[in-house]
C-alpha positions in Angstrom: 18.7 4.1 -1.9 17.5 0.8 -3.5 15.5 1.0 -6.6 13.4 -2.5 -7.4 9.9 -2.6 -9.9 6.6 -3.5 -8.9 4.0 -4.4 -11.6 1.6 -2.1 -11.7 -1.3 -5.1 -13.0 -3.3 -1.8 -13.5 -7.3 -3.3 -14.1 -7.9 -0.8 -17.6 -4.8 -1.9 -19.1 -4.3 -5.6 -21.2 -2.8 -8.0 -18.4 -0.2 -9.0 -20.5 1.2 -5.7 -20.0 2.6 -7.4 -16.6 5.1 -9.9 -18.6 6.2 -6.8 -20.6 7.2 -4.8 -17.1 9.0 -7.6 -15.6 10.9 -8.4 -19.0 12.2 -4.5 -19.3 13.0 -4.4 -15.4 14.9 -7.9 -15.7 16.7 -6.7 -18.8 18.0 -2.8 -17.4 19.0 -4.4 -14.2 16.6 -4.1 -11.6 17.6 -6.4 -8.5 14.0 -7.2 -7.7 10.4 -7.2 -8.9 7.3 -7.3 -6.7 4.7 -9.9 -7.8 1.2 -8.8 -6.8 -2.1 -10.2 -6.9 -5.2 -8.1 -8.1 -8.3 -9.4 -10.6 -6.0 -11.3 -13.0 -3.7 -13.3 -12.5 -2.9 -16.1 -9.8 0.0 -14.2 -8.1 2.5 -17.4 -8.0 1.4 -18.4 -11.4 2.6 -14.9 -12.9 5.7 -15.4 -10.7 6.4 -18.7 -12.4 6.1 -17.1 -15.9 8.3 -14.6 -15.1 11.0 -16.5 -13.6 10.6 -18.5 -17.2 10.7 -15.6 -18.9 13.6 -13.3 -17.7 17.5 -14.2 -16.8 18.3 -12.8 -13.1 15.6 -10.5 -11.2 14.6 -11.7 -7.7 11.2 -12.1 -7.2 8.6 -11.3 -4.3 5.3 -12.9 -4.4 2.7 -10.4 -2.8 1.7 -9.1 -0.7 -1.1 -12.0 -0.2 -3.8 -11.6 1.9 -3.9 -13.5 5.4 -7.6 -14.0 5.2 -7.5 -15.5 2.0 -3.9 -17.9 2.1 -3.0 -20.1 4.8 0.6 -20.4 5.6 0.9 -23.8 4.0 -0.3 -22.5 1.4 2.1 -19.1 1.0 4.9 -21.8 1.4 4.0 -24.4 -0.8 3.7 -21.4 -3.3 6.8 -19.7 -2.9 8.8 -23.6 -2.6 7.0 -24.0 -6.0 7.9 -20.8 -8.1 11.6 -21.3 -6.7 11.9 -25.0 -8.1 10.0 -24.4 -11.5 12.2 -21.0 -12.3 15.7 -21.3 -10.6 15.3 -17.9 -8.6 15.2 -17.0 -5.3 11.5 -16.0 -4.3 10.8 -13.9 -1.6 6.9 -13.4 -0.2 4.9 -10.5 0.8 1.5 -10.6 3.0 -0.8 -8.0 4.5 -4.8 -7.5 5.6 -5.6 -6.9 1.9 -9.2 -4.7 1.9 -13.0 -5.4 2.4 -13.5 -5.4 -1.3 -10.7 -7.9 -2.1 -11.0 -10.3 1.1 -14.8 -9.6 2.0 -16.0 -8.9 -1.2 -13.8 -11.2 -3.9 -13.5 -14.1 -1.5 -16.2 -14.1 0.8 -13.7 -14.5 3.9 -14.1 -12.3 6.9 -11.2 -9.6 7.6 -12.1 -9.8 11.8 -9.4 -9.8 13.5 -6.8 -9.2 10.7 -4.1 -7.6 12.7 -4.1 -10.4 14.9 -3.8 -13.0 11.7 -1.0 -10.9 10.0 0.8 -11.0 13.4 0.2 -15.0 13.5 0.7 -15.8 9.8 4.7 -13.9 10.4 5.2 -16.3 13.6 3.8 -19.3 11.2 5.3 -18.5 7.8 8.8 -17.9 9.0 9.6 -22.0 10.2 7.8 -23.2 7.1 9.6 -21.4 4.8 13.1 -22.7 6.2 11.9 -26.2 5.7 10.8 -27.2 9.4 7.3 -29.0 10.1 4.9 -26.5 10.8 4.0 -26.5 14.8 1.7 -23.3 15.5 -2.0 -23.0 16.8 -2.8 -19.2 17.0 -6.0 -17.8 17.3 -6.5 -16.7 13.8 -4.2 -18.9 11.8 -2.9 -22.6 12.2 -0.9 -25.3 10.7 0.4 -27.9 12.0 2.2 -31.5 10.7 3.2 -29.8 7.0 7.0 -29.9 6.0 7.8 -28.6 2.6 9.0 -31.7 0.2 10.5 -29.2 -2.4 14.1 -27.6 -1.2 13.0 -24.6 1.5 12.9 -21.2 -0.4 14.4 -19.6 3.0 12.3 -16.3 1.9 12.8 -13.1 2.8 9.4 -11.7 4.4 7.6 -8.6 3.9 4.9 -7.1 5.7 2.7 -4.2 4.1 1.8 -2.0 7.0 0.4 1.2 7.6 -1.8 1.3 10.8 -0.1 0.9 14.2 -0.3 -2.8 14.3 0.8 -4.1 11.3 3.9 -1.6 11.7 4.7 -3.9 15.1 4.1 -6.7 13.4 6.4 -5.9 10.7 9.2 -5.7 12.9 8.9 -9.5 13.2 9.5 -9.7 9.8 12.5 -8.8 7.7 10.9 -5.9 5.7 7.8 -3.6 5.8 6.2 -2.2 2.9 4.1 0.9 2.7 1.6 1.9 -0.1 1.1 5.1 -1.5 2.6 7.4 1.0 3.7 10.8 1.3 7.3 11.2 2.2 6.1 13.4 5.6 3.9 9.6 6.4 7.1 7.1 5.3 9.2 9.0 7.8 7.4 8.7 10.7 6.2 5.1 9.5 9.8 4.0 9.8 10.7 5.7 13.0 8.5 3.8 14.7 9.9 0.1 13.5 13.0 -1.8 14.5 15.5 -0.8 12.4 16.9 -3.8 11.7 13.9 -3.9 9.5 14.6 -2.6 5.9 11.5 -0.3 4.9 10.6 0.2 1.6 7.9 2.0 -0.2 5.8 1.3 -3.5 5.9 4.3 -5.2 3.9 5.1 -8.7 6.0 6.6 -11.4 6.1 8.4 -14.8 8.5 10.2 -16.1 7.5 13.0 -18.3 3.7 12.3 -17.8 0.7 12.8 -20.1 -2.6 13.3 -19.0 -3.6 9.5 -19.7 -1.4 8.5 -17.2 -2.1 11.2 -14.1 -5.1 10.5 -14.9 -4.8 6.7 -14.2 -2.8 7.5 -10.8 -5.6 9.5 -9.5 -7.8 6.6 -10.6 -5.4 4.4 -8.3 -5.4 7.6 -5.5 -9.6 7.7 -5.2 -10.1 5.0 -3.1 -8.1 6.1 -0.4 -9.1 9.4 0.5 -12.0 8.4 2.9 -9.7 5.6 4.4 -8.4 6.0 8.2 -4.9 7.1 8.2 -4.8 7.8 4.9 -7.3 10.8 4.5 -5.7 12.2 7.5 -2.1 11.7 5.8 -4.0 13.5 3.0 -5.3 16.0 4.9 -1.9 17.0 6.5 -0.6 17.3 3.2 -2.9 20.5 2.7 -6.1 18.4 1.0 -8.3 18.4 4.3 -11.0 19.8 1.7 -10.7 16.9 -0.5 -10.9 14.2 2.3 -13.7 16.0 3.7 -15.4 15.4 0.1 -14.7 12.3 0.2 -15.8 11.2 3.4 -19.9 12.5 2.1 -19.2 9.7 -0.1 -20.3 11.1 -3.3 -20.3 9.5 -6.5 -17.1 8.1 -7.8 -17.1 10.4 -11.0 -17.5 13.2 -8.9 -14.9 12.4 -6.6 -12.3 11.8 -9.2 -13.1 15.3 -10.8 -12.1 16.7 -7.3 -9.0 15.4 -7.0 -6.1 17.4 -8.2 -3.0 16.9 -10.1 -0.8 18.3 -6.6 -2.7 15.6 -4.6 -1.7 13.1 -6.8 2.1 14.6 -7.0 2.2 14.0 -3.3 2.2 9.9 -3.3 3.9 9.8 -6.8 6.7 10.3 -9.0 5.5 12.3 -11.1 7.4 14.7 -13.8 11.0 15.3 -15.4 14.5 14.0 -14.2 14.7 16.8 -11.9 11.6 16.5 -10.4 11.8 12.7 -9.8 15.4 12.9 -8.6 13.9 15.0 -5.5 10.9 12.9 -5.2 13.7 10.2 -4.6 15.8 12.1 -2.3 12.6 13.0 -0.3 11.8 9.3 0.6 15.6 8.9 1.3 15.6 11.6 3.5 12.3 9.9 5.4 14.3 7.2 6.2 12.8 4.9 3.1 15.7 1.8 1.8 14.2 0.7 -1.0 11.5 2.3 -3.2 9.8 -0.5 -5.3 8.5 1.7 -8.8 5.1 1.5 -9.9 5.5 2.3 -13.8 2.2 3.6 -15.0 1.2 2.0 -18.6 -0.4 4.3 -21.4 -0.7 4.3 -24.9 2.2 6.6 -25.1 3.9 4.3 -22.6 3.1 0.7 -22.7 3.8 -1.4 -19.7 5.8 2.3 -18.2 8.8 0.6 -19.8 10.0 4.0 -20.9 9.9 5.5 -17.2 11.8 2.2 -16.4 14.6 2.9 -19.0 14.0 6.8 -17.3 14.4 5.8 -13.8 17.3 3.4 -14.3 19.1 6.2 -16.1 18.7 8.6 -13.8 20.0 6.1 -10.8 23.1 5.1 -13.2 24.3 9.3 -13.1 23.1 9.3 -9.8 25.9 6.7 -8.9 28.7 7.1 -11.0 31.8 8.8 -9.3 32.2 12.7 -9.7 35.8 12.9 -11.6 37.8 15.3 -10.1 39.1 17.9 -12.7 41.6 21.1 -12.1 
């Protein structure tokens, strides 16, 4: 199985941080690292310092939210970072949430799986260099041509509910966040498999309590959710979802989750325990897992568990010597 990095960009943490991630995953040999968006920095503006910053790693911008970029846009972007840094740039896109596209932006999430579906269909010629030609419902652009040489992304859907896992199958991967291993697999049953499926998957290796702490931070937010507190639930927290779903107070809510829940989405202890976190994805049917390094004090930027991780995967492939 594939391992790649995703920056973490966790909110309580200096942003900076994020140049320190990509720099350690660049330098132990990681083939890829996910750019995301959250409160800080412009997604393709972080991407372009990275590229600046680092000798080799492919990059993949988002995912970006449909509601909030235009196609021209996500092109014009990804065209950009590739020029200014050299490296091949991928891009990422999905529905985003209320908070970020509703909230944030003041854009309306109606109709989102039809405007993921549409931005796929619309991205797809742009990014090859052709003029863009598509009216959907949702999303449109029409008369643009890239004047920088055509990135020729690879694109990524992040999917979870029924309809974004269709649409994902238009695409050349799908993502999935935060998932139990029990979720991934029947998540990538149901798409084409000529669709590589990967998961983001939080790690630390050889945890403190600062950063389980900070992964059931991340975790808290997704209990109540559709799909997910029912992916929750199966997983033998049906008491915690239930909790949840009364909508108490955050505080209170975060004191009820517990360390096992966390364990379930997570890669979360020593070698042993991470190498059969790993396998369980593998087994699921998961390609690639992109790690989500958790940042603490003890652990700034989660460039030990990188070092960790990519030490692990180098015993994990070297060849088993014979020996009478």
């Amino acid at each position: 199985m594939r391992l790649s990095v995703s920056l973490g960009l966790w909110q309580d943490r200096p942003a900076a941080e994020a140049l320190m991630t990509a720099r350690a995953a660049d330098e132990l040999g990681f083939p890829e690292l996910w750019v995301g968006e959250m409160a800080t920095y412009d997604a393709f503006a972080l991407a372009t310092a990275i590229g600046l910053a680092t000798e080799r790693i492919r990059l993949t911008v988002g995912p970006l939210a449909v509601a909030v970029r235009d196609p021209m846009m996500i092109a014009m972007g990804a065209a950009s970072v590739a020029e200014l840094t050299g490296r091949q740039v991928d891009v990422a896109i999905g529905t985003s949430s209320p908070l970020v596209v509703e909230g944030w932006h003041g854009r309306s999430r109606a109709r989102s799986a039809t405007a993921l579906r549409e931005a796929v269909q619309a991205l797809r010629p742009l990014l090859d260099g052709e003029r863009s030609s598509y009216a959907g419902s949702c999303v449109a652009s029409n008369g643009y041509r890239l004047r920088l040489a055509a990135p020729r992304s690879r694109l990524t859907v992040a999917a979870f509910g029924p309809s974004a896992v269709r649409t994902a199958a238009l695409a050349d991967r799908m993502v999935l966040n935060l998932v139990t291993p029990a979720s991934a697999a029947r998540l990538a049953r149901t798409v084409n498999r000529a669709v590589t499926v990967a998961a983001w998957v939080i790690a630390a290796v050889d945890p403190d309590r600062e950063a389980i702490d900070r992964i059931r931070r991340a975790v808290v937010g997704y209990l109540a959710a559709p799909g997910y507190g029912e992916m929750f639930a199966e997983a033998g927290f049906a008491d915690v979802v239930a909790f949840a779903r009364t909508r108490p107070h955050p505080r209170e809510l975060l004191e009820a989750v517990p360390d096992d829940l966390v364990a379930t989405v997570a890669l979360l202890g020593d070698a042993s325990e991470v190498r059969a976190g790993l396998s369980a994805y593998a087994e699921a049917g998961v390609d690639e897992v992109a790690l989500v390094p958790v940042s603490t004090d003890r652990d700034p930027a989660g460039t030990a568990t990188l070092k960790a991780l990519h030490d692990l995967q180098e015993v994990e492939s070297r060849p088993t010597s014979n020996r009478s």
